[in-house]
C-alpha positions as a Markdown table, in Angstrom:
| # | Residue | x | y | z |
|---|---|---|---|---|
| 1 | Unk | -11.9 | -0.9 | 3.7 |
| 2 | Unk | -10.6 | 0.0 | 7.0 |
| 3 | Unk | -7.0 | 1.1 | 6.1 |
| 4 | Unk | -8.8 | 3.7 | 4.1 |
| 5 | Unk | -10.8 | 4.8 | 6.7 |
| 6 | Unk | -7.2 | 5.0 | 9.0 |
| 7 | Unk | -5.6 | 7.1 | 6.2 |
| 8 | Unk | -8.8 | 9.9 | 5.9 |
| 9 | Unk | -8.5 | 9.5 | 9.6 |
| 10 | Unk | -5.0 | 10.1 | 9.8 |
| 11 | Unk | -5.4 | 13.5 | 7.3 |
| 12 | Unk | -8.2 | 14.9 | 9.1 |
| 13 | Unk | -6.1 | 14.8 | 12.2 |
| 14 | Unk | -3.0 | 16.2 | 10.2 |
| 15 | Unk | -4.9 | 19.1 | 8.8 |
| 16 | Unk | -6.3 | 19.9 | 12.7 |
| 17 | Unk | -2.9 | 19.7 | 14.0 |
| 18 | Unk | -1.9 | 22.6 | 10.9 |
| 19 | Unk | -4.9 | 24.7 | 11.6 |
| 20 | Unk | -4.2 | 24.6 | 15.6 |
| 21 | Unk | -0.5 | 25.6 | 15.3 |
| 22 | Unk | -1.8 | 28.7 | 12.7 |
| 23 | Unk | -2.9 | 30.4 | 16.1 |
| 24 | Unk | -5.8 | 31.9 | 14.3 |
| 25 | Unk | -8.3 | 30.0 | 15.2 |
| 26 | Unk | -10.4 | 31.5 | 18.6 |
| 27 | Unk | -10.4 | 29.6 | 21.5 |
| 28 | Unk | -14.0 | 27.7 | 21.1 |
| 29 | Unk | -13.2 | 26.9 | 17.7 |
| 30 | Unk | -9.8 | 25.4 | 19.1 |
| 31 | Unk | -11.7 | 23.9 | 21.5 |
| 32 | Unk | -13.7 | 22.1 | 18.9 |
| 33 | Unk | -10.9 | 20.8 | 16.4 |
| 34 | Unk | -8.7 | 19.9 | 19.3 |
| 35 | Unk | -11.7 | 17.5 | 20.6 |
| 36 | Unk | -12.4 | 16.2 | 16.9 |
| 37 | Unk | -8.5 | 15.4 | 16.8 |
| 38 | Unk | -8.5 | 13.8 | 20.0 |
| 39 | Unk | -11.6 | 11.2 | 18.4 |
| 40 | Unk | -9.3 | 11.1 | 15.6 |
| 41 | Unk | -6.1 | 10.2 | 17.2 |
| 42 | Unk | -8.0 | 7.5 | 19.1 |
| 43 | Unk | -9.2 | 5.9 | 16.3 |
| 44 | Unk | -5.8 | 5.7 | 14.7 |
| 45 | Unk | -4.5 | 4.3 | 17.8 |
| 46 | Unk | -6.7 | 1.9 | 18.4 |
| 47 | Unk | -6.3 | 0.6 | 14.6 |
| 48 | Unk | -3.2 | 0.5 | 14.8 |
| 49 | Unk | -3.2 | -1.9 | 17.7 |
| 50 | Unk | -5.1 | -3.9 | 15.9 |
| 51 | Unk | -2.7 | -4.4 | 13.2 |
| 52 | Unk | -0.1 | -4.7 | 15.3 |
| 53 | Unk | -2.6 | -7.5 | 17.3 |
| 54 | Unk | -2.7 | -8.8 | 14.1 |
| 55 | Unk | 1.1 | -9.1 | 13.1 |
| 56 | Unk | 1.9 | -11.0 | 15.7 |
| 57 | Unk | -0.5 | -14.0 | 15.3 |
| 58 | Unk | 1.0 | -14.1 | 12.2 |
| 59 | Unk | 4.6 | -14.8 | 13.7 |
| 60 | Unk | 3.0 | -16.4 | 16.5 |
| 61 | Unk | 4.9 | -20.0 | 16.3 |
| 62 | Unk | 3.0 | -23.5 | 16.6 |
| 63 | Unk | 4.2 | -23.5 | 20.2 |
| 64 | Unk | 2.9 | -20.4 | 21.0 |
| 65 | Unk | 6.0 | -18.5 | 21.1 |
| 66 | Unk | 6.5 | -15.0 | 19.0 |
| 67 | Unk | 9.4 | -15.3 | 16.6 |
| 68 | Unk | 10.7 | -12.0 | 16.2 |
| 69 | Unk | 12.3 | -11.0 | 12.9 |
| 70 | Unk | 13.8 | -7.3 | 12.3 |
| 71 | Unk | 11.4 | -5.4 | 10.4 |
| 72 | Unk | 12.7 | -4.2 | 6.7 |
| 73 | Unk | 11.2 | -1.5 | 4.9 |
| 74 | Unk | 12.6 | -2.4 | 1.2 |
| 75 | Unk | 13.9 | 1.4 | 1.7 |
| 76 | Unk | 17.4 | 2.4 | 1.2 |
């Protein structure tokens, strides 16, 4: 499914973002995870456009219009 592939996604690019700020890394190897995060970051972006694509043809009204409705996150 791909909101698992988001979420292994998402934690690859979360544990590149930790290893950069360590400092330990040299600067090729940097190099490298900083180019395998930006892949990373654009494939989370780009799905989460999608869902957001997605959201709104759902509220899309039958006259076309968007009905916009505040967004609740059941937490308190």
């Amino acid at each position: 499914m791909a909101a698992d592939k988001f979420e292994v996604s998402l934690k690859k690019l979360e544990e590149i973002v930790k290893r950069l700020e360590t400092g330990s890394l040299s600067l090729e190897d940097s190099l490298k995870a900083f180019e395998e995060g930006v892949k990373h970051a654009a494939f989370c972006s780009s799905r989460l456009d999608d869902a957001e694509r997605r959201v709104e043809i759902l509220l899309k009204q039958k006259d076309g219009s968007l009905k916009r409705e505040p967004f609740e996150s059941g937490e308190d």
